[in-house]
C-alpha positions in Angstrom: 19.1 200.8 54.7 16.3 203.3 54.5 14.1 200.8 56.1 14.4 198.4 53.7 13.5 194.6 53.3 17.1 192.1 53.5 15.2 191.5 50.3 15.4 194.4 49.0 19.1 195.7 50.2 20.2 192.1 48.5 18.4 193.2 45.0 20.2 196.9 45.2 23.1 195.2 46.3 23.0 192.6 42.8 21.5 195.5 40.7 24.3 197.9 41.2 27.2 195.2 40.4 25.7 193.5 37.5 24.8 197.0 36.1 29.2 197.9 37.1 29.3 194.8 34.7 27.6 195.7 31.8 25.5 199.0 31.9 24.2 199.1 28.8 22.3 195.3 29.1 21.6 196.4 33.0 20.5 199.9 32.6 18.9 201.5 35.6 15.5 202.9 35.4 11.9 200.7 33.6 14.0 199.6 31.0 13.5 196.0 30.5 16.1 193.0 30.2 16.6 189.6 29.4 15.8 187.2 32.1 18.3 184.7 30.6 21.5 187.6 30.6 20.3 188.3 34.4 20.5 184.7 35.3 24.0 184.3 33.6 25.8 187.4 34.7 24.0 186.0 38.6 25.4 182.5 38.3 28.5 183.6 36.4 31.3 180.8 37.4 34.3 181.9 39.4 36.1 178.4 38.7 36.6 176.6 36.0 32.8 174.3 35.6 34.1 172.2 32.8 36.4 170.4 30.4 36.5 169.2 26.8 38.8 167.0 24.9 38.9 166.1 21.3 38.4 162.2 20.9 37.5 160.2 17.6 34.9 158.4 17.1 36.8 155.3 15.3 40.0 155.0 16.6 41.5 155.3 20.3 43.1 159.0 19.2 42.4 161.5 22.5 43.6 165.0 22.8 44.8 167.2 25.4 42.4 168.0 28.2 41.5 172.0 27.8 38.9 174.1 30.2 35.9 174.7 28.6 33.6 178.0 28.3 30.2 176.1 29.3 28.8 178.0 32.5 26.2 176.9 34.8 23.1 178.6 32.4 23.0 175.8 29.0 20.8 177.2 26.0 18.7 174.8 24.0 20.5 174.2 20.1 18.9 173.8 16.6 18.7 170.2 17.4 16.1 170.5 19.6 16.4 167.0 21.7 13.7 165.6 23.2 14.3 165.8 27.3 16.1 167.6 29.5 18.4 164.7 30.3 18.8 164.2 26.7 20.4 167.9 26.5 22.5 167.2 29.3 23.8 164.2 28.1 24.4 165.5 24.9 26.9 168.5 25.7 29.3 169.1 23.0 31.4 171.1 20.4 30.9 170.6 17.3 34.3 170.7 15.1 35.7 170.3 11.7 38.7 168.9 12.1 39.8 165.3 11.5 41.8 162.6 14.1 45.5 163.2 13.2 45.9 159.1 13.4 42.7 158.0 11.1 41.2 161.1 9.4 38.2 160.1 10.9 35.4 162.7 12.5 36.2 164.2 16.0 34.0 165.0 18.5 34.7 167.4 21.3 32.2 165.9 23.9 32.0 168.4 27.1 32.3 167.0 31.0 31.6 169.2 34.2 34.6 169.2 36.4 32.1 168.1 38.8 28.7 167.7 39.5 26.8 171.4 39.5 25.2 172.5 42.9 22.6 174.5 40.3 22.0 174.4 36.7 20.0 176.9 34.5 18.7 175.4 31.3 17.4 177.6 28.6 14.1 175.5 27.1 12.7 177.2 23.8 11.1 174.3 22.3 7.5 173.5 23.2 7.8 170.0 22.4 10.5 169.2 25.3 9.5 167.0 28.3 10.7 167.6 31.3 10.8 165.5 34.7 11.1 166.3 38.3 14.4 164.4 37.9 17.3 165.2 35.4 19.6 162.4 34.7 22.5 161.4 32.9 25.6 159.8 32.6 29.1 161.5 33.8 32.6 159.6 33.8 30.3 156.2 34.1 28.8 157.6 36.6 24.8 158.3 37.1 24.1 162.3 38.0 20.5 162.8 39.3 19.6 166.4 39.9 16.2 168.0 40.7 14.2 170.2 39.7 13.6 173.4 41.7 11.8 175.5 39.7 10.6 177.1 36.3 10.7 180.9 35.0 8.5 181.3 32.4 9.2 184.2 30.5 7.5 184.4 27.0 7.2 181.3 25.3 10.4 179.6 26.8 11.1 178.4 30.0 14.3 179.1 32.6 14.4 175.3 34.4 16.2 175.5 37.8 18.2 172.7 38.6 
């Protein structure tokens, strides 16, 4: 393709899509964007990634299993935790509404469907540590996944998982 790279035909290639997407956040020319909205449209899912079910936290009330929105790209909340395995073990909704059975509080705690090949996570606190190895608990069971990389862009940081 006019003597271009593999590299380079692949980056026209992704450029010309993601701009089909959305041309207004993916506008050709030196026009800037956000490195976060690059990665997402990039590792949009194709598949459902993950489930949710309301469940309360005093008696043994469980909802219905429903798909969830969560992608493979997670953005830090106000309640900044303190790792990176903290956040992922820490996924949830946050509803109003009350168990049908007790009136007591419901969470709606989020579960990936399985075990992400790759995992974006947005860091925007300075105060987060972060390991080689992200861990936390799925179903019971221990999920290990590595690090393979950091974008630094401003003051927050795009971990690669």
């Amino acid at each position: 393709m006019n003597g271009q790279t593999s590299f380079e035909t692949a980056r026209v290639i992704i450029r010309c899509e993601i701009h089909s997407q959305s041309p207004a956040e993916f506008a050709y020319g030196t026009r800037g964007t956000s490195i976060t909205a690059l990665t997402a449209a990039i590792l949009a899912p194709h598949d459902i990634v993950a489930v949710s079910k309301q469940e309360c936290i005093k008696c043994d009330y469980s909802g219905p299993i429903l798909d969830d929105r969560l992608e493979y790209i997670l953005y830090e909340k106000v309640d900044t935790p303190k790792s990176t395995s903290q956040l992922l073990g820490s996924l949830k909704h946050h509803i109003h509404e009350k168990c049908p059975d007790c009136s007591s509080a419901i969470t709606l705690p989020i579960n990936f469907v399985c075990a992400p090949n790759m995992l974006v996570l947005e860091v925007n606190s300075r105060n987060i540590k972060i390991r080689k190895t992200l861990k936390f608990v799925q179903d019971g069971k221990s999920i290990g996944l590595k690090v393979r990389g950091l974008i630094y862009h401003g003051d927050f940081i795009l971990l690669l998982v």
